[in-house]
TORSE-330034 format. One line per 4 residues: number of its first residue (from 1); for each residue z, y, x of C-alpha. Coordinates in Angstrom, 2 decimals. Each point is the difference from the previous one (the first is absolute). Layout:
! residues N
NUM> Z/Y/X | ...
END
This chain:
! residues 311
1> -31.47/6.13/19.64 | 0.93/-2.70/2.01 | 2.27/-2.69/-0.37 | 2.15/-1.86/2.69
5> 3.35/-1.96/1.08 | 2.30/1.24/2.45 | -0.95/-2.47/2.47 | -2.43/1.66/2.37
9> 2.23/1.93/2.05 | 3.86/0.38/0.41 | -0.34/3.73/-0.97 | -1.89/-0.89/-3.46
13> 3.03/-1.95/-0.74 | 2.21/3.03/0.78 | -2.03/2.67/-2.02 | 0.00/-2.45/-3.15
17> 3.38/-0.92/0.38 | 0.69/4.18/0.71 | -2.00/0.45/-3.45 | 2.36/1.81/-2.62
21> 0.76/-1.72/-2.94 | -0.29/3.04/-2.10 | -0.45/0.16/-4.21 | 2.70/-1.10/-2.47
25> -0.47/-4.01/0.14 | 2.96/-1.23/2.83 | -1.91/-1.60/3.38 | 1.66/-1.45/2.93
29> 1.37/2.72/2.70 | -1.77/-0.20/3.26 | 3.36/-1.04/1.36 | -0.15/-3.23/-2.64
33> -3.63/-1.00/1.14 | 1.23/0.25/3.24 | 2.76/-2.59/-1.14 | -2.30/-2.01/-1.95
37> -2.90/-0.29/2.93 | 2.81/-1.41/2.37 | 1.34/-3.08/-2.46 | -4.46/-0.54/-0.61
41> 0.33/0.78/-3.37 | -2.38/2.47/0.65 | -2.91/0.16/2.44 | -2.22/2.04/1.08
45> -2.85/-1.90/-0.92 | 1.38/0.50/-4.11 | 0.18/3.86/0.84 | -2.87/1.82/-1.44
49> -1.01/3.18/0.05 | -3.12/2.45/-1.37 | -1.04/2.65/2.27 | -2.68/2.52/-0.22
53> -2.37/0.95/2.27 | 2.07/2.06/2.41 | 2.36/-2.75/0.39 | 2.55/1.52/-2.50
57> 1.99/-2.96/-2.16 | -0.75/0.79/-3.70 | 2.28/-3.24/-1.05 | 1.77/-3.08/0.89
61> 0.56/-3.02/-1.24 | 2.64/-2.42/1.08 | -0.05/-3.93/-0.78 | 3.37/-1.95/0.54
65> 0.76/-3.90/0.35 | 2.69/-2.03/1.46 | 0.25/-0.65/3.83 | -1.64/-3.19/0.04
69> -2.74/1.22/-3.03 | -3.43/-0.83/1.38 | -1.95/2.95/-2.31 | 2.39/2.67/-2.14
73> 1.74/-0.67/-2.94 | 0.25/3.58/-1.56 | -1.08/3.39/0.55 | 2.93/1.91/0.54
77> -1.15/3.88/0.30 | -3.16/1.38/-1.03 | -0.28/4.24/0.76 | -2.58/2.02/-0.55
81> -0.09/3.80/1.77 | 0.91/2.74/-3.05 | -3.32/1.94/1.06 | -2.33/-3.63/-0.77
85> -1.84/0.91/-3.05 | -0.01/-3.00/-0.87 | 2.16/-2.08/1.02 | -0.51/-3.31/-2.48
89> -3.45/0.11/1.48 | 1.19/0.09/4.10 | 2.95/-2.40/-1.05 | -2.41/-2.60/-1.73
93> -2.03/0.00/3.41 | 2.68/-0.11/2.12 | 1.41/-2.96/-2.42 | -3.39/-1.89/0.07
97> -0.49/0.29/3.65 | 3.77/-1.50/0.90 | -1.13/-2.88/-2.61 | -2.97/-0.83/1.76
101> 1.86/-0.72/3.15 | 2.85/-2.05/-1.61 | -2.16/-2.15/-2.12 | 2.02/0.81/-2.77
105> 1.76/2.76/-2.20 | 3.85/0.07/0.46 | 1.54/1.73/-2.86 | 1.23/3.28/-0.05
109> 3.42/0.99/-1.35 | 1.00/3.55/-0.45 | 3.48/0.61/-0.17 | 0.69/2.62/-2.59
113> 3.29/1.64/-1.68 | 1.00/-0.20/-3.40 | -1.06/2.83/-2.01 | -3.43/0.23/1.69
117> -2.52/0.88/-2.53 | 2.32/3.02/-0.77 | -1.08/1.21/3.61 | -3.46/1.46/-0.36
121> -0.92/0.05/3.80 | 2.08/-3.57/0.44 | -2.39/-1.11/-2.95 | -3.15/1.66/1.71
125> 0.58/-2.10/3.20 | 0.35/-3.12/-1.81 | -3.35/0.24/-1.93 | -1.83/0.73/3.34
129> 1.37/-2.93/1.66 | -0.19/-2.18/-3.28 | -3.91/1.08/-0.44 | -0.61/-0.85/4.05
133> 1.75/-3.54/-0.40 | -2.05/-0.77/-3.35 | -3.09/0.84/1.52 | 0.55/-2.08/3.14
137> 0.79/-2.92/-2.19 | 3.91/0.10/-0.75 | -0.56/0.44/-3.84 | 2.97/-2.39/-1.35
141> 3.48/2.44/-0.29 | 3.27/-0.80/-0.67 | 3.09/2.22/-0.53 | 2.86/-1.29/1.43
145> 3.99/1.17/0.60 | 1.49/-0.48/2.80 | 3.35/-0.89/-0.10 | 3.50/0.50/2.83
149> 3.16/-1.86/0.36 | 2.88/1.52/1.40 | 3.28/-1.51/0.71 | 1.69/3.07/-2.17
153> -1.91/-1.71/-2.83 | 2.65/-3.55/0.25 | -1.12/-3.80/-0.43 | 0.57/-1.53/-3.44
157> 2.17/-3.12/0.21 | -1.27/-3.24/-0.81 | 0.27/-0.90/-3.77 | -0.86/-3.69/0.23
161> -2.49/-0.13/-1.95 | -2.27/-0.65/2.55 | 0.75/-2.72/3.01 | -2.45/1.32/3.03
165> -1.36/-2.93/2.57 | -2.33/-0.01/3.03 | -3.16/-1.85/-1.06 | -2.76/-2.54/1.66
169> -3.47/1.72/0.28 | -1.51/-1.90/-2.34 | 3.07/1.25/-2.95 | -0.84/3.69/1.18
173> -3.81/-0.41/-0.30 | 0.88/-1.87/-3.42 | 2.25/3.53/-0.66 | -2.83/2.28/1.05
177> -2.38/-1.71/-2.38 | 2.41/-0.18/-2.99 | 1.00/3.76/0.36 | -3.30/1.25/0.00
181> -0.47/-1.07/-3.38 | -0.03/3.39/-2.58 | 1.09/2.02/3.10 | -0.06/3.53/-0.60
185> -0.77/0.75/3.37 | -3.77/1.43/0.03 | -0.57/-1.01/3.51 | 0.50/-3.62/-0.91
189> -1.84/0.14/-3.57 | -3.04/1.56/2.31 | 0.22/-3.04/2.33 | 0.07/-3.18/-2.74
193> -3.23/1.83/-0.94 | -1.41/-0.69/3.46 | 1.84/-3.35/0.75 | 1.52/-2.47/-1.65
197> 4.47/-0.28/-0.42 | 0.13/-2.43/2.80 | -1.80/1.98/2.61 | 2.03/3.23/-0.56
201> 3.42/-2.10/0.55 | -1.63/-1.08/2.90 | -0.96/3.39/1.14 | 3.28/1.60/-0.86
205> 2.00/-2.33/1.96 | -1.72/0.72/3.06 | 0.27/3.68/-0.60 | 3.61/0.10/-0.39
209> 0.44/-3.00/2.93 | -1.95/2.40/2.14 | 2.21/2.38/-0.75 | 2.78/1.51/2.75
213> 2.83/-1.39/-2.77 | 0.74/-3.94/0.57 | -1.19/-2.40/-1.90 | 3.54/-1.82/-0.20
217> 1.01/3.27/-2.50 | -1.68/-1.70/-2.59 | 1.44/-1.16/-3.51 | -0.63/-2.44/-3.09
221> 1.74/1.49/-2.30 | 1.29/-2.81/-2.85 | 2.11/0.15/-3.30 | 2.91/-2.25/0.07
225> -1.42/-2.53/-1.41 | -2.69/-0.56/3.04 | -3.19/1.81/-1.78 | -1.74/2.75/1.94
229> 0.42/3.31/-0.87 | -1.62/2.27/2.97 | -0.78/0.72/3.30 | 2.12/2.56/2.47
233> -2.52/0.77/3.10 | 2.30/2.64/1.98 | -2.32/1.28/2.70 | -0.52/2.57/2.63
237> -2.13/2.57/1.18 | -0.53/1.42/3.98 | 2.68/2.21/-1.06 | 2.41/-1.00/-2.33
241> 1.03/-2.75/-2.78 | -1.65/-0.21/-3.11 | -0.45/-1.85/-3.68 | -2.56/-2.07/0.93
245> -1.05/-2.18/-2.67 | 2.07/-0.88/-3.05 | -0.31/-1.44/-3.82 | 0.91/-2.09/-2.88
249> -2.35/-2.87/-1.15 | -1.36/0.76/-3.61 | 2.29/-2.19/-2.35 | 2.88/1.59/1.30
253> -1.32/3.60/0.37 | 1.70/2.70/-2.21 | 3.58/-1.00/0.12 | 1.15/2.26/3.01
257> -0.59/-2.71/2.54 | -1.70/2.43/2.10 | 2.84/2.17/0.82 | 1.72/-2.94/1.15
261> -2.84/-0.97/2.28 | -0.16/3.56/1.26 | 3.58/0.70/0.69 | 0.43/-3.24/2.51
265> -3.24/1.33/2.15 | 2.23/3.28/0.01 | 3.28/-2.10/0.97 | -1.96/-1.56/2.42
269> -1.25/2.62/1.77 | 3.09/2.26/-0.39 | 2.01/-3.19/1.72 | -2.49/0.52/3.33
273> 0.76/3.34/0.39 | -2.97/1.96/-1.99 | 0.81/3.69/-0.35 | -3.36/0.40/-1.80
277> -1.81/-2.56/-2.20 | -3.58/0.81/-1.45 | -1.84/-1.05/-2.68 | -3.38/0.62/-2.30
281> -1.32/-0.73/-3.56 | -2.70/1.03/-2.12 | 0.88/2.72/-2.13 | -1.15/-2.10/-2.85
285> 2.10/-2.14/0.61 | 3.21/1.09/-2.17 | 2.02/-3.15/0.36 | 0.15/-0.03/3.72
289> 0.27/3.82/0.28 | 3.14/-0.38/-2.56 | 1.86/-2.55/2.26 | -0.32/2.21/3.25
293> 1.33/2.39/-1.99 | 2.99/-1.92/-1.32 | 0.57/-1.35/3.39 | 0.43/3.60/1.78
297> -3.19/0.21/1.65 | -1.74/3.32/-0.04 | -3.62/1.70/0.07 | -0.98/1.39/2.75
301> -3.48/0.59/-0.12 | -3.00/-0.77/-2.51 | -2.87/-2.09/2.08 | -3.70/-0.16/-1.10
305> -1.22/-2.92/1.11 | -4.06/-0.04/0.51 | -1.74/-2.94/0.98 | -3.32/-1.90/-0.25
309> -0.28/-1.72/-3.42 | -2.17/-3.27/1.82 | 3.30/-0.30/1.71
END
């Protein structure tokens, strides 16, 4: 078996990119890597590929990042040919040897729709690519929802009981360290075990500032009185608008503050135009999940999120 990147040769590159995405999980078209190898948000370099002896491609494996990523963020697509016997075992090696070259392991995300575990062959292709990603060290899962915004869904007009004003850094690092307190989001929980409040503000500002959405979106969000009550982070992804970041500091948490803080990212976004806003949360999470839902957005697909526990 041998394992390489698309890079040695202009017709590599076509043959993986030719390589058809089949089995139940959705992958990118060869059309949309096509797409995504023009704006560098995929390279050759993060296109992988398992081939046997003859020179036949058993599987492929395709790592994504933004244009100006220096290693991959995610893996994006991970197939394994239906006559593989098995194919954890050919994915795992294919997995390990696109680690070694990044210096890393990106996360994987598989894309799934509801209902999935009532699919036996959607179920069968999940286990495969779960077992390939533990065994190549991506052993920490989390379920999450995505969530879509669509201007048939309306804006909620302001209530007043929240007054919404741009903020200094040092007030949104101050936010991003108060909200993270009791959050229910398991990504953050796993990361105050690794660092301390502080660091992750730090972190997450850059993240979102790094992000294509502007960092003049931002919002304080304060009672009347002056007192913080949360944080409104719209963002933006390479292809469309998005809930960022949003949430209510602990003493005012469970009061419905959150669906105020949620519906001016929406007015904000549907004010520039957005035809389509996005968003994610842990399935766990029930609060969140119940104010997309009050606020129109839908699910659109269920996303299992694997990624490497040490970070």
């Amino acid at each position: 078996m041998l394992f390489r990147a698309a890079t040695a040769d202009p017709a590599d590159l076509d043959r993986a990119v030719a390589h058809p995405a089949d089995g139940p999980v959705p992958a990118l078209t060869a059309e949309k890597i096509r797409e995504e190898l023009a704006a560098n948000r995929i390279r050759p370099e993060w296109i992988w590929t398992a081939e046997d002896e003859d020179g036949e491609i058993l599987a492929r494996a395709l790592w994504w990042g933004r244009a100006d990523s220096e290693r991959p963020i995610a893996l994006d697509c991970l197939q394994v040919g239906a006559a593989v016997a098995d194919p954890a075992a050919v994915a795992a090696g294919l997995l390990d040897a696109g680690h070694a070259a990044f210096g890393k392991r990106p996360g994987y995300t598989i894309s799934l729709p509801r209902g999935r575990r009532a699919d036996p062959e959607l179920a069968a292709a999940v286990a495969w690519r779960r077992q390939a990603a533990n065994r190549t060290g991506l052993t920490r899962e989390i379920e999450r929802l995505r969530y879509e915004w669509t201007p048939a869904a309306g804006t909620a007009e302001p209530t007043g009981r929240l007054v919404f004003r741009e903020g200094s850094d040092e007030e949104m690092l101050d936010a991003f360290v108060r909200l993270s307190r009791g959050s229910l989001d398991l990504a953050t929980q796993h990361e105050l075990e690794l660092m301390d409040a502080e660091q992750l503000a730090r972190e997450d500002f850059a993240f979102y500032r790094d992000c294509p959405g502007e960092r003049s979106w931002w919002r304080l969000a304060h009672l009347p009185d002056g007192r913080l009550a949360g944080l409104a982070v719209p963002s933006a992804t390479p292809y469309h608008r998005n809930v960022g970041y949003l949430g209510v500091v602990p003493e005012q948490r469970g009061q419905g503050l959150i669906d105020e803080i949620l519906a001016e990212i929406t007015r904000f976004h549907a004010a520039g135009g957005a035809e389509r806003i996005t968003a994610t949360t842990d399935t766990v999470n029930l609060p969140m999940a119940a104010a997309f839902d009050r606020a129109g957005y839908e699910v659109t697909e269920i996303r299992l999120v694997l990624e490497d526990p040490a970070r």
